[in-house]
N, C-alpha and C positions, 0 to 999 in steps of 0.2 A: 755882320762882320764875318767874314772869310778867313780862319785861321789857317795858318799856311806849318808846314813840317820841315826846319831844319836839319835835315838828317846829319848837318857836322856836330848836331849838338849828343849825339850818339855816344860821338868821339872821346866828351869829356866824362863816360861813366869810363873808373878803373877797371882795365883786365889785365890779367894775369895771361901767359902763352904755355902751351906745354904742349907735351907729343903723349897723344894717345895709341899703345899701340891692340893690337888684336890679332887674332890670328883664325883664317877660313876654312882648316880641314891642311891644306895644302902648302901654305908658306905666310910669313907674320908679314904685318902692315901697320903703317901708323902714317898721323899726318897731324896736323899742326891747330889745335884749337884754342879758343880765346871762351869760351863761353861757359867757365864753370864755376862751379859756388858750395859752399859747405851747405846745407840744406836745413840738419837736424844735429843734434849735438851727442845724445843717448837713444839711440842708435847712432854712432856716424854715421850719415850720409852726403852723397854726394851728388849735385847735377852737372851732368853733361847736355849739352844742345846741340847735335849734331845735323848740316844740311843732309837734306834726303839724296839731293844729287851724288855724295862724297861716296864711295866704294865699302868705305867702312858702317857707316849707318846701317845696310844692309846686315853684313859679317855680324859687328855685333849685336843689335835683334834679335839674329837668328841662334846667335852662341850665351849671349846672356852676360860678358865678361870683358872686361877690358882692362889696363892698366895705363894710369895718367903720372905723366913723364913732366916735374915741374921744370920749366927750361931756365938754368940762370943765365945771371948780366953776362958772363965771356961769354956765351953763345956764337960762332961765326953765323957769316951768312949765309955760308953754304948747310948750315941746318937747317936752314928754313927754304933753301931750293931742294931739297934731299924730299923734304916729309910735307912741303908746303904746295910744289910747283909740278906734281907729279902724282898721276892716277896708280893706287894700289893693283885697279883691275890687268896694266899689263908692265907694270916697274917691281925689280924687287929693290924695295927701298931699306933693305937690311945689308945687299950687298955689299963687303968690305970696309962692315961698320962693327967697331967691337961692340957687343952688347950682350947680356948674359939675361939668363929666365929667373923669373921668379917663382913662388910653389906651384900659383894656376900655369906655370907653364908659358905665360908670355912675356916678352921683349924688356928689358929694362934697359936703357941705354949707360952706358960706362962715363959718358964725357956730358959737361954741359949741363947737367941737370943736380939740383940741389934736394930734392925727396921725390919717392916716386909712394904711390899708392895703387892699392889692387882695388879692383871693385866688381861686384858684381850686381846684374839688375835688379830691382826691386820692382817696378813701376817705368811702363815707359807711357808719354803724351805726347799723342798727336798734334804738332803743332802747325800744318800745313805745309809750308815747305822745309820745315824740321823738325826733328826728333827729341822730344827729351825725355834722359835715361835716368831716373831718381834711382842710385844704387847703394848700397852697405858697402861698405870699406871693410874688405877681408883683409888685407897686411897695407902696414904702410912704414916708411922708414926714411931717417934724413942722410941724406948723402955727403952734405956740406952746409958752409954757413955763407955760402954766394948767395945774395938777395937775387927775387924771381926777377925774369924779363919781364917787364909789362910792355903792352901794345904802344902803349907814346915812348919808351925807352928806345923799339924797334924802332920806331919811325924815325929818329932823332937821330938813332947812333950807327946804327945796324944796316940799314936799308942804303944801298948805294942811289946814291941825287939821282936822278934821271938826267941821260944826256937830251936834252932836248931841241937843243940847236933852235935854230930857226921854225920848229914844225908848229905847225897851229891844231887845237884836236886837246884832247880831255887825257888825262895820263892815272894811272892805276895806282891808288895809296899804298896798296900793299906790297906790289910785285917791280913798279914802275914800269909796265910795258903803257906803250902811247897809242892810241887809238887817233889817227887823223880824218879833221871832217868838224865840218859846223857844228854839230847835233849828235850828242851823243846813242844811241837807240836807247828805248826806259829796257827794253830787254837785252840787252848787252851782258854778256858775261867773256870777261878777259880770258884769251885763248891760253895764257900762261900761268895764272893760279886760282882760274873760276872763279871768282871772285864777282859781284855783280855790279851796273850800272852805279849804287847807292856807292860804291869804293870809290871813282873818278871823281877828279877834280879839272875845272880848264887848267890847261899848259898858262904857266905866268909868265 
């Protein structure tokens, strides 16, 4: 018997979204993750999974620090083309965004977001084509009592339908850009928020 991998079954574990930001020597950055968890309790700890492709993966590595931005429900969707749909390497994605520092010095954002947390690295694991960052939680604080975004919330509420007219071709969960064509490539990554092959679903 040949088991087979539903990758929409993915879908139905809970994530949370939040804006991670960091900062390279030169100017702050952040972008948009789903992939984190309380770890350990005494110590707090906290995991981040960050892709190796992402600008940031790098920065932090090398810096040891970051600060995880929990994003609540009013969230528009222009925070998630801000921090989601755009490379830290040449966007300053702080641009005419109010946001104030916390002690380490990096990004909290002012709007949208219900607690932020500091972290620094503890442990990082190579996980092939990601990153995870096992870190202590140096300050954390609640900003409000707006329950978090989660990723089915996005997709529901947040994420504009895709126009899709007439087109035939496989269209992007995350971002809704549409790729036209029979066959989607297995290595495909969406030119609008990298996102990979495993995001696309066929046009319905």
């Amino acid at each position: 018997m040949i088991e087979t991998i539903d990758t929409k079954a993915f879908f139905n574990i809970g994530y949370g979204l939040y804006v991670v930001t960091s900062n390279d020597g030169k100017k702050d950055n952040g972008f948009i993750v789903n992939s984190v968890n309380q770890v350990t309790n005494t110590p707090a700890r906290i995991s981040v999974t960050i892709n190796k492709q992402n600008y940031s993966h790098d920065v932090i590595k090398n810096e040891g620090v970051m600060n995880l931005n929990c994003i609540s429900k009013d969230a528009p969707f222009s925070l998630f083309q801000r921090f989601g749909f755009a490379s830290g390497r040449d966007t300053d994605k702080f641009s005419g965004l109010e946001a104030w520092c916390s002690e380490n010095g990096l990004m909290v954002l002012k709007d949208h977001i219900n607690s932020f947390m500091s972290l620094r690295t503890e442990k990082y694991i190579d996980l092939d084509t990601h990153g995870m960052f096992i870190c202590n939680v140096t300050n954390a604080k609640v900003i409000s009592d707006t329950a978090t975004m989660t990723y089915s919330y996005y997709q529901e509420n947040v994420k504009p339908k895709p126009q899709t007219g007439n087109k035939k071709g496989f269209v992007c969960k995350v971002c809704g850009y549409i790729y036209e064509g029979d066959e989607l490539p297995y290595d495909f990554v969406c030119p609008v928020c990298k996102h990979g092959a495993a995001d696309f679903e066929p046009v319905k």
